[in-house]
BAVO-773952 format. One line per field, with one value per residue (C-alpha): x, y, z. Coordinates in steps of 0.2 Angstrom, whole numbers, plus 5000, padded with zeros to 4 digits. Each point is the difference from the previous one (the first is absolute). Example, Ala and Ser with C-alpha at 12.3 -4.5 7.8 and 13.67 -1.06 7.14 Angstrom:
xx = (5062,5006) $
yy = (4978,5017) $
zz = (5039,4997) $
***
This chain:
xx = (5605,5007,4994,4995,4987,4980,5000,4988,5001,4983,4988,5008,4987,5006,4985,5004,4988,4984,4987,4983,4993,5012,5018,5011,5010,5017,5002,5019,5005,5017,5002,5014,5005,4987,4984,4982,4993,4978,4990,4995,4981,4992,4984,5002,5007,5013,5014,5017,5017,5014,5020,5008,5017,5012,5014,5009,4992,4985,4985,4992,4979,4986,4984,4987,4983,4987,4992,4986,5008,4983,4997,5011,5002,5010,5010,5004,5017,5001,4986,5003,4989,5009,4991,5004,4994,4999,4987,5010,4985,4996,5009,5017,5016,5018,5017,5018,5015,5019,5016,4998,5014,5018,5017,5010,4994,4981,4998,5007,4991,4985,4987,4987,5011,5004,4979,4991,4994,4994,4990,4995,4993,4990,4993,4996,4990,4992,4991,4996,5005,5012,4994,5017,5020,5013,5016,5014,5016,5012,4988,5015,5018,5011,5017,5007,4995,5014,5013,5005,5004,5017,4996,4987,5008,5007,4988,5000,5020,5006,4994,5007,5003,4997,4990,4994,4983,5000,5005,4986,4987,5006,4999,4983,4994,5009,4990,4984,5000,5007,4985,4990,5006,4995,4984,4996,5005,4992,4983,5000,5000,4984,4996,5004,4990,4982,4999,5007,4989,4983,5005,5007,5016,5006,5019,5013,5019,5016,5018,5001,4988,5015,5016,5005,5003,4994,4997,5013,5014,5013,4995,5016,4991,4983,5003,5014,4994,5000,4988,4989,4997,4997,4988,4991,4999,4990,4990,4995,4996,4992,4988,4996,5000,4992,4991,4994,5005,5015,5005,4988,4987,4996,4984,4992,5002,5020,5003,5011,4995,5017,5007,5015,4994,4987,4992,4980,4985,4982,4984,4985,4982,5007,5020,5016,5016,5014,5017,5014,5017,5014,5012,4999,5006,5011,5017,5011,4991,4985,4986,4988,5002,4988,4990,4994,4999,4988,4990,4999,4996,4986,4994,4997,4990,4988,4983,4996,4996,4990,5010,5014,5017,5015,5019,5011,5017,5013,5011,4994,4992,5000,5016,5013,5015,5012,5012,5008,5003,5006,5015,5006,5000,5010,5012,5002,5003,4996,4984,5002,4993,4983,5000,4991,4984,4999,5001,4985,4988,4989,5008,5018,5011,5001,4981,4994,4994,4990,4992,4993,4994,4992,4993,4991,4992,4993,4997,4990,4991,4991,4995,4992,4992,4994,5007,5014,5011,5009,5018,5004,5017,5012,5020,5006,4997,4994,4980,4997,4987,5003,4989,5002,4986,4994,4990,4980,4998,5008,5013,5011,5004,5013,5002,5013,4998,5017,5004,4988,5014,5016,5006,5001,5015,5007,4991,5015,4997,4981,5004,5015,4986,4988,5013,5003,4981,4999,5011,4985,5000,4990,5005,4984,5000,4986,4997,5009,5003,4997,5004,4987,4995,4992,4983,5009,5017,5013,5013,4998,5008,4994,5014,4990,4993,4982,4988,4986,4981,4990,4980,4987,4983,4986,5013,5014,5016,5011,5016,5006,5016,5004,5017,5007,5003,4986,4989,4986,4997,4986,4993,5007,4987,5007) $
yy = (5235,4983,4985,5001,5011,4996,5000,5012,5015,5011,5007,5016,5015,5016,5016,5011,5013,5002,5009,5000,4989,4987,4992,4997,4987,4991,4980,4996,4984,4992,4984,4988,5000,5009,4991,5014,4999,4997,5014,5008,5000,5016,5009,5009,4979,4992,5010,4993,5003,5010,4999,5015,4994,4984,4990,4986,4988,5010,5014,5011,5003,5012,4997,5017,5000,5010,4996,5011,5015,5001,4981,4986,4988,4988,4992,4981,4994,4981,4993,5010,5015,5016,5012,5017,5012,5013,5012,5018,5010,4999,4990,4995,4990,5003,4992,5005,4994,5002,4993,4983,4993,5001,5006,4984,4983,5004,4984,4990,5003,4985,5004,5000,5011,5015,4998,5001,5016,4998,4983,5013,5011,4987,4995,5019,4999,4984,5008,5018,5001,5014,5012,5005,4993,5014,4997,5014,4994,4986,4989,4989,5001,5001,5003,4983,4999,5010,4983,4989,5013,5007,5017,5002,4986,5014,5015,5013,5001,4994,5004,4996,5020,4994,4984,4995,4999,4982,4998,5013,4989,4984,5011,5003,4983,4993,5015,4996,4981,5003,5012,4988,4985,5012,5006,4981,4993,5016,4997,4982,5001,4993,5011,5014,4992,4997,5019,5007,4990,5008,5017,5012,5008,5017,5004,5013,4995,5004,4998,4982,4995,5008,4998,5005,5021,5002,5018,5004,4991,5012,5006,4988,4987,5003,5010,4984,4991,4985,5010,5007,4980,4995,5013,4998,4980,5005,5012,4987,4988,5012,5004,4981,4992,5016,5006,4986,5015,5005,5015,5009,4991,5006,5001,5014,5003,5006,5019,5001,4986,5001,4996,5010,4997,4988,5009,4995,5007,4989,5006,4991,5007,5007,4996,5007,4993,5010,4989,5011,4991,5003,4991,5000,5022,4997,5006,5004,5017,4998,4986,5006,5007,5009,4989,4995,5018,5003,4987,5005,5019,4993,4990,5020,5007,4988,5004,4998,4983,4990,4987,4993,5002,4987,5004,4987,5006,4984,5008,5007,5020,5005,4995,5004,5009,4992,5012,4997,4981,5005,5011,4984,4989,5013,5003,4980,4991,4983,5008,5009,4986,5001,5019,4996,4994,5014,5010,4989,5008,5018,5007,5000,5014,5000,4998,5014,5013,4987,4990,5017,5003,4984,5003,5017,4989,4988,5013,5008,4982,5001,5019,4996,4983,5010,4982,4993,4991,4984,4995,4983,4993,4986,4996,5002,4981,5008,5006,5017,5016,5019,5015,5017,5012,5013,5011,5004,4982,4990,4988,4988,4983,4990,4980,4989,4982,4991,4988,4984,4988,5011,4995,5014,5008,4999,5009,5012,5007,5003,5008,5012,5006,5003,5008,5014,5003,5005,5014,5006,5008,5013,5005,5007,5015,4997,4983,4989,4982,4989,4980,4992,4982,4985,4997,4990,5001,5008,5005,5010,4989,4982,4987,4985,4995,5006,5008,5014,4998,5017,4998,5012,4999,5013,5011,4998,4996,4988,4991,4985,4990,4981,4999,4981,4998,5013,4996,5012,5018,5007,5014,5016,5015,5010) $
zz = (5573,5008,4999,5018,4997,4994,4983,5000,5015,5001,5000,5009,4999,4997,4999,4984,5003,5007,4986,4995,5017,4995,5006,4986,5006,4992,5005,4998,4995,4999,4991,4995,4981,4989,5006,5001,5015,5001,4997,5017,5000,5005,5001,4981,4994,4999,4996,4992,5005,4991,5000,5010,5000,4994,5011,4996,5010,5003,4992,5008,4999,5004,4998,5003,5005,5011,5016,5007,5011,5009,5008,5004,4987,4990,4988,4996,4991,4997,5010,5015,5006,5008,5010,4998,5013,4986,5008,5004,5005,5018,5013,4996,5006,4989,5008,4995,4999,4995,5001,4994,5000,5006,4992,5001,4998,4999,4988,5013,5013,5008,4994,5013,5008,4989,4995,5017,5001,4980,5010,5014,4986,4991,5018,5002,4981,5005,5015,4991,4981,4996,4984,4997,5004,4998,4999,5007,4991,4998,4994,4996,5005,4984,5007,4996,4984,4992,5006,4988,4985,4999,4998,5013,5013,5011,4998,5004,5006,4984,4984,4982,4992,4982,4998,4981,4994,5000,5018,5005,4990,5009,5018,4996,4997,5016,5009,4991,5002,5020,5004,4994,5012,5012,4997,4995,5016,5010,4991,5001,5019,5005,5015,4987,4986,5009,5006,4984,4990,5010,5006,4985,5002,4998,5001,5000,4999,5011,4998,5005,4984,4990,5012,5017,5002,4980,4996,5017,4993,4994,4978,4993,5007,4994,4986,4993,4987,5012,5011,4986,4994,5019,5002,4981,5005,5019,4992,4984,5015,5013,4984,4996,5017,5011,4987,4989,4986,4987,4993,4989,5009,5017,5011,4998,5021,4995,4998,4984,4988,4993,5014,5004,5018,5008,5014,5000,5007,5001,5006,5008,5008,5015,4997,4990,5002,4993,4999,4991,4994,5010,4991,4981,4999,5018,5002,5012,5003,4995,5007,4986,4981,4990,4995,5020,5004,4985,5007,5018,4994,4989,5017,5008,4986,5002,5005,5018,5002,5013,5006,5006,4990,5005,4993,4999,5003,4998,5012,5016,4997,5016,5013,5013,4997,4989,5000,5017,4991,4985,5006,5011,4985,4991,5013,5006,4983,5006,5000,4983,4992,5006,4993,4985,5011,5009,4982,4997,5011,5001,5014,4993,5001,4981,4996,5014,4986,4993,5015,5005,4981,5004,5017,4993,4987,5010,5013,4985,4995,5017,5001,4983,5004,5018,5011,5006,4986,5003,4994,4998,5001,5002,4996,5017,5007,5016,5002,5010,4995,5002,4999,4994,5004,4987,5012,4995,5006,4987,5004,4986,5009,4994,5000,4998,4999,4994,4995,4998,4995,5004,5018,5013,5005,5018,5013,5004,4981,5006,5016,4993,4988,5013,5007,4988,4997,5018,4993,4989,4982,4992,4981,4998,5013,5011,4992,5015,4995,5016,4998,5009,5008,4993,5011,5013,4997,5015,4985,4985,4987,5001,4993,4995,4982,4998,4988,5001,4998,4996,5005,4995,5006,4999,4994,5014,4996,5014,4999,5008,4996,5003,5009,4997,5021,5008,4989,4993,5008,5004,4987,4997,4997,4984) $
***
């Protein structure tokens, strides 16, 4: 935490579970040297703040409390009120992002500039509060912070073969206390700071909140001991900044209390969100472990529900065909380094037994809830939709929205996607995947910086995204 930065960064809300007609919320708090920050005064009283996690420079806080799940209401934290629009029962307005950040010099950047769609979204909240802020992935961009430490300063080409015990103790603390600069200087943002401090956020990790291509790197990278402590470091931070949480102390929203993977379900009057970890059990061929399947199984047994049920995928579910890419890349090796972000995604020659494993699922999801599902997704820097049809009248629609702070890629990438998903795709026999239009749009893929906004009113759900250049679309019926 630099001396830039407030001395104190929060509150940032983050939604631990939803139980018994309350939200039990977590407010993070960052703060120079080892100073407690004032209690945050809620509805049940004030309630104190506790150490999550120690820096250098900095500690880490969370203070719990409830607010009333059927209401709005509010919270005050040294002299100032918050509003919380904490009523999930009937009408309802959620917004999600992802990508926030970029891969090189994201800490650099003006800040105006890399934050305008964050100021868009407080604008957004300011004229029609959002319950709910997921967030899709890449919450931060930690690729830079393994410079500046001999035995990570060139990963993932060169790694020591043997480093000793002390070295991998002093790695960890240079990860530790450079995920924290990160997180501070993200959080401190103030177009971040006022919606983060009012909306409560709910988030799922992808590779970039760990490194670039983890989990699709080759296993001597990962599996090095260099790789195991930059994973071990991410993950200690993706618990304490994402999910105001530590190891042995998880919300009761996580599927396996011990961790092994950090897929999450909540469910609200009406609502469930089901966001499985794609990253914690990944390898090169395999997007999901046991642990993730285990939970998306448990999701079909459920009783019918009625309701809506959203999936947060970090990486687009359903897409065009990748394969056509893939054996270019392989056979043109200037391109051979962007293999491992093809490898990333569903629809990868090496993951097609399990993205239609994962299709069947969710196909099985919305045959039990009796509507349409809805996939959410980011990590592609581009927005777009697609829909596959299940037949009896039952559709899933998927959205992506990416990124918020990551700038878009040229328009030549967007158009030789749309180009391949004129090709079409159906892993699920009789299931075709069709990419589809943003209201408005001519192309299929949209390369500007944007975010999504999910409406539900007498029980209709609609999308709408807010592209940076054209502006906000008009609503799409889901």
């Amino acid at each position: 935490m630099s001396a830039s930065h407030p001395p104190l960064i929060g509150p940032v809300l983050v939604l631990d579970d939803v139980e018994g007609g309350l939200l039990k919320l977590s407010a993070l708090f960052i703060a120079r040297g080892d100073e407690c920050p004032p209690p945050v005064e809620a509805p049940d009283g004030a309630q104190g703040a506790t150490v999550l996690a120690r820096f250098d420079r900095a500690t880490v806080w969370r203070t719990r409390f409830d607010l009333p799940a059927d209401r709005p209401s509010e919270y005050r934290w040294r002299g100032e009120t918050y509003p919380v629009a904490s009523d999930l029962r009937g009408d309802l307005r959620i917004a999600f992002v992802s990508c926030n950040g970029e891969e090189i010099g994201d800490l650099q950047r003006e800040g105006s500039e890399r934050n305008a769609m964050w100021a868009r979204l407080g604008a957004a909240h300011r004229a029609a509060p959002f319950a709910l802020l997921l967030h899709g992935g890449d919450q931060v961009y930690a690729d830079e912070v393994t410079r500046g430490h001999r035995l990570s300063e060139n990963w993932p080409s060169q790694i020591p073969p043997d480093p000793s015990p002390a070295d991998l103790s002093d790695l960890r603390h240079h990860l530790r206390e450079r995920l924290l600069d990160r997180y501070a200087a993200l959080y401190a943002a103030p177009e971040f700071a006022w919606i983060a401090a009012r909306v409560p956020s709910l988030m799922q990790w992808d590779d970039h909140d760990i490194c670039d291509g983890w989990g699709s790197l080759r296993r001597r990278f990962t599996h090095s001991a260099v790789g195991q402590m930059l994973f071990g470091a991410a993950r200690e931070s993706f618990l304490v900044f994402q999910q105001a949480a530590v190891d042995g102390d998880l919300p009761a929203r996580f599927h396996d209390p011990a961790g092994a993977h950090l897929g999450w379900g909540i469910r609200t009057p009406g609502l469930r969100i089901l966001a499985p970890d794609l990253r914690s059990e990944r390898d090169r061929r395999s997007v999901m472990g046991t642990g993730g399947w285990a939970m998306m199984e448990a999701a079909t047994q459920e009783k019918q529900r009625a309701g809506r049920t959203l999936v947060l995928s970090s990486v687009p579910l359903l897409g065009p065909r990748l394969s056509i890419l893939e054996a270019l890349m392989v056979a043109v090796p200037s391109m051979q380094k962007y293999e491992d972000d093809l490898r990333d995604q569903w629809q990868s020659r090496a993951h097609r037994a399990q993205w239609q494993r994962m299709l069947r699922l969710v196909r099985d999801l919305a045959r039990a809830d009796g509507q349409n599902l809805t996939v959410i997704s980011g990590e592609i820097h581009l927005a777009t939709r697609a829909v596959m049809d299940l037949g009896e009248g039952l559709r899933i629609d998927q959205l992506v929205a990416s990124g918020v702070a990551h700038r878009a890629p040229p328009v030549a990438w967007a158009r030789i996607l749309g180009a391949l998903a004129q090709l079409g795709d159906a892993p699920l026999a009789g299931h075709p995947i069709r990419i589809g239009r943003l209201p408005g749009q001519r192309r299929r893929y949209v390369a500007e910086r944007n975010y999504l906004v999910l409406d539900r009113r007498s029980s209709r759900w609609s999308a709408a995204w807010e592209l940076e250049f054209s502006g906000l679309t008009t609503d799409l019926a889901l």
